[in-house]
C-alpha positions, 0 to 999 in steps of 0.5 A: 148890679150896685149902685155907682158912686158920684165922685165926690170932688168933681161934685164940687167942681162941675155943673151939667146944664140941662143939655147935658154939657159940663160948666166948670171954673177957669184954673189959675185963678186962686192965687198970685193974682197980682203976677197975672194979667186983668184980661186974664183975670176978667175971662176967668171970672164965668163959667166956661163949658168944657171941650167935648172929649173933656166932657165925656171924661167927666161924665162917664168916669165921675159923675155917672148920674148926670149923662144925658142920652143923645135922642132925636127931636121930639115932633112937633104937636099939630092940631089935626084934630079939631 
């Protein structure tokens, strides 16, 4: 089977933490500022994390290499040995 291809803008546009969830910028933020409230302006400055129905788009359709495969958690080592 080929190789998948990773969408080329949504590379530049998404992030995937470590856990496996999707960061992306706020939108409305690249012009017209003046005509746009500073609480608005102020909570579109960090990264937010996407819905989970959004997140799945993302990482099914464009970025194939990024998904993260929900296992159990791993155990907790004892020291039974000693």
């Amino acid at each position: 089977m080929p190789k998948m291809k990773t969408h080329s803008s949504v590379k530049k546009r998404f992030k995937v933490t470590k856990t496996g969830r999707v960061k992306a910028k706020a939108a409305f933020m690249r012009h017209m500022q003046m005509n746009k409230p500073k609480s608005m302006k102020r909570k579109a400055r960090a990264l937010g994390v996407l819905s989970e129905p959004d997140q799945r788009i993302v990482l099914r359709n464009f970025l194939p290499y990024n998904r993260k495969r929900k296992t159990a958690a791993p155990a907790a080592k004892t020291e039974g040995g000693k």
